[in-house]
C-alpha positions in Angstrom: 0.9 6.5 12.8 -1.9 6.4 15.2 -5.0 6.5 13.2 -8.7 6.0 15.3 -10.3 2.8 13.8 -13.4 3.3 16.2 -15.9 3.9 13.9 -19.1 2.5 14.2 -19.6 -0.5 11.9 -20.0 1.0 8.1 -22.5 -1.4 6.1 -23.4 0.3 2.7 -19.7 1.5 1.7 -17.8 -0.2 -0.9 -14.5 0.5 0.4 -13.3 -1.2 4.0 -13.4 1.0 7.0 -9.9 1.1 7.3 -9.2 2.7 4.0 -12.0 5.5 4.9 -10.1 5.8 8.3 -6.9 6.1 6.4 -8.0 9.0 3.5 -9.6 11.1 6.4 -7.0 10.8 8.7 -4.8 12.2 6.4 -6.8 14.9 5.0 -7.1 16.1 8.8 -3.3 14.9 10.1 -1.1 17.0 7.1 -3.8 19.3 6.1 -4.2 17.8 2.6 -6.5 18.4 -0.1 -8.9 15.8 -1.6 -7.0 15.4 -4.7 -3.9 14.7 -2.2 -5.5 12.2 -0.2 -6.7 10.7 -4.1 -3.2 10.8 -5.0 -2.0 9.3 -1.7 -4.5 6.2 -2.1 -4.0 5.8 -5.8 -0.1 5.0 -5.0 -1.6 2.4 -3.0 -3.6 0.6 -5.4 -7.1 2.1 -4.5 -9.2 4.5 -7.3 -11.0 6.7 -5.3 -12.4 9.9 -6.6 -12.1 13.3 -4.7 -15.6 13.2 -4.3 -15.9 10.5 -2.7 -13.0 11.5 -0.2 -14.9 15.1 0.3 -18.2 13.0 1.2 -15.8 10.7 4.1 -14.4 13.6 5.4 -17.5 15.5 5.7 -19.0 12.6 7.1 -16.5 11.5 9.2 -14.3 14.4 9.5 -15.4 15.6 13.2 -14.4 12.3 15.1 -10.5 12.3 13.1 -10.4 15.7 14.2 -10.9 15.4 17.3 -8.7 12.3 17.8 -5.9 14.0 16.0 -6.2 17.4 18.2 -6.2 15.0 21.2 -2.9 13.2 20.4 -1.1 16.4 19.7 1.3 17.6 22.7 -0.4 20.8 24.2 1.6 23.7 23.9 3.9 25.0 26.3 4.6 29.1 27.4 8.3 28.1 28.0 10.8 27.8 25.4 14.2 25.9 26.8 17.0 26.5 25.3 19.7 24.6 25.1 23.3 25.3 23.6 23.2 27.9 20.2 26.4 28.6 18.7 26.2 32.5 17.2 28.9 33.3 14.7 29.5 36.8 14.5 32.1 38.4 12.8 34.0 35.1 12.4 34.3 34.4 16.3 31.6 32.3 17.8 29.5 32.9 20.5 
């Protein structure tokens, strides 16, 4: 899990950066909704409200989404394909 931690310094929040890194990361990373990404840090040990989730990923939503589309692989034209194994009619091909 590769998630950017290179925000600028966050004075005025009441949670750690690296728990506002975490929710918007993976609101942006598994296309979650706020109440997921509530639910997700709630099984951690952290009440956060979805609100407050919606405001981070608004705020900081831009700079995860760019670091996530930038660690994706690019996509390729060319399919390879290795070995498939088609039964038809009981025999395989």
């Amino acid at each position: 899990m590769k998630i950017p931690f290179d925000l600028p310094r966050l004075k005025g929040f009441r949670f750690p950066h690296e728990i506002i890194a975490y929710a918007v990361w993976a609101y942006h990373r598994f296309a979650l909704s706020t109440a997921d990404v509530e639910d997700l840090l709630t099984e951690r040990g952290m009440i956060v409200r979805r609100e407050t989730v919606r405001q981070w990923v608004n705020r900081f939503g831009a700079h995860f989404a760019d670091c996530v589309r930038r660690d994706r692989p690019a996509g390729a034209d060319k399919w390879h394909l290795d070995e498939v194994v088609v039964p038809i009619g009981g025999a395989k091909y």
